[in-house]
C-alpha positions as CSV (number, residue, x, y, z in Angstrom):
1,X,5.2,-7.1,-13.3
2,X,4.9,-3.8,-15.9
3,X,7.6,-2.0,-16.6
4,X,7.5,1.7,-16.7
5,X,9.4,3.4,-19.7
6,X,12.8,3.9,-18.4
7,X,12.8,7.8,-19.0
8,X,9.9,7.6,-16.2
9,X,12.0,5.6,-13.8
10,X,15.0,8.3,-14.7
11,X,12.8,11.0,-13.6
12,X,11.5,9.5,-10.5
13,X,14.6,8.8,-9.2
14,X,16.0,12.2,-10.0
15,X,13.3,13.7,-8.2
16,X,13.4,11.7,-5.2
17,X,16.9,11.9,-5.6
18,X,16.4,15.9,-5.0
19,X,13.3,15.0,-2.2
20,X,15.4,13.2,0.3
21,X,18.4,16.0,0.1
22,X,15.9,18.2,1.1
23,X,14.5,16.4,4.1
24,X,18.0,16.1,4.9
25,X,18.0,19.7,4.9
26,X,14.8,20.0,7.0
27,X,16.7,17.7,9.8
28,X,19.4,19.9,9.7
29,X,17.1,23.0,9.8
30,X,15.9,21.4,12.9
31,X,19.2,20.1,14.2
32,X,20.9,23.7,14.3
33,X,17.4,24.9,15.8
34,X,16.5,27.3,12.9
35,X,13.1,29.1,12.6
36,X,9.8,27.2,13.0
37,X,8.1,28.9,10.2
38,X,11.1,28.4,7.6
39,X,11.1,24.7,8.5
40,X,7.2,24.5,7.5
41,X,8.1,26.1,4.1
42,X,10.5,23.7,4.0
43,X,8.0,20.7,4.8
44,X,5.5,22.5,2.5
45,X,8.2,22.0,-0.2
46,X,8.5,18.8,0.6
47,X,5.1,17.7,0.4
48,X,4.7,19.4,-3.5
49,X,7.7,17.6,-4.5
50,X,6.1,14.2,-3.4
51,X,3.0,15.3,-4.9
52,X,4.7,15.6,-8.1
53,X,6.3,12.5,-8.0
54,X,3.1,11.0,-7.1
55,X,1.3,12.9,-10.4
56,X,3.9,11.2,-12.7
57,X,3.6,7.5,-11.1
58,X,0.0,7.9,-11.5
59,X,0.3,9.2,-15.4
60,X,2.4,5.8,-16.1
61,X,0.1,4.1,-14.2
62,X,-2.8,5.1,-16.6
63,X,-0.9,4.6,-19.3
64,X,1.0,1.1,-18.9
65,X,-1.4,-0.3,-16.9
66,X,-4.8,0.9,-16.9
67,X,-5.1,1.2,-20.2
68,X,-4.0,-2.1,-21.5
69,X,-6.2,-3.4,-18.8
70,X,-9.1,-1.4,-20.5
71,X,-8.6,-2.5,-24.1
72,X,-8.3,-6.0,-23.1
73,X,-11.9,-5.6,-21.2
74,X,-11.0,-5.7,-17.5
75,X,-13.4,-3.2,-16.9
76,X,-11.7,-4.3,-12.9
77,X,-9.2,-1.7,-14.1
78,X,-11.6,0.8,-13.6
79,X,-11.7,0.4,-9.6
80,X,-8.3,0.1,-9.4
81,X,-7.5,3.4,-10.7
82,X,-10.6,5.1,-8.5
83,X,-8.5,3.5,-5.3
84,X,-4.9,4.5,-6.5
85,X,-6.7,8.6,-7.1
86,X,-8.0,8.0,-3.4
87,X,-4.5,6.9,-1.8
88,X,-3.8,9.8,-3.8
89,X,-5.8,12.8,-2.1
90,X,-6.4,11.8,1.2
């Protein structure tokens, strides 16, 4: 298992700390039957925030994972990164 620094862990958390109140919200949104189009900025927040989250998981990633990988001469590490960018943007 690698361990990601902990200030990384302290972030993600935060962040998806601050994702699911705001699908919470989005239920609510829908709950109490508000407008379509400010639900879908809602969503659209949503989805950036993930993104983000995603963005910083992938940074670690390179760094305390791929990397080490790389200097030790698993050039393997190489495809794994190419998949995780593909889960990435599809």
């Amino acid at each position: 298992m690698i361990t990601r620094p902990n200030d990384t862990d302290t972030a993600l958390t935060a962040r998806l700390n601050r994702i699911e109140g705001q699908v919470r919200g989005i239920k609510g949104m829908i709950e109490r039957g508000e407008y379509c189009d400010d639900v879908l900025t809602q969503i659209a927040s949503v989805k950036s925030a993930i993104d983000g989250v995603a963005k910083i998981l992938l940074e670690s990633h390179v760094k305390t994972c791929i990397a080490p990988k790389l200097a030790q001469g698993d050039d393997a590490a190489i495809g794994e990164l190419i998949k995780s960018i593909g889960r990435m943007t599809k």
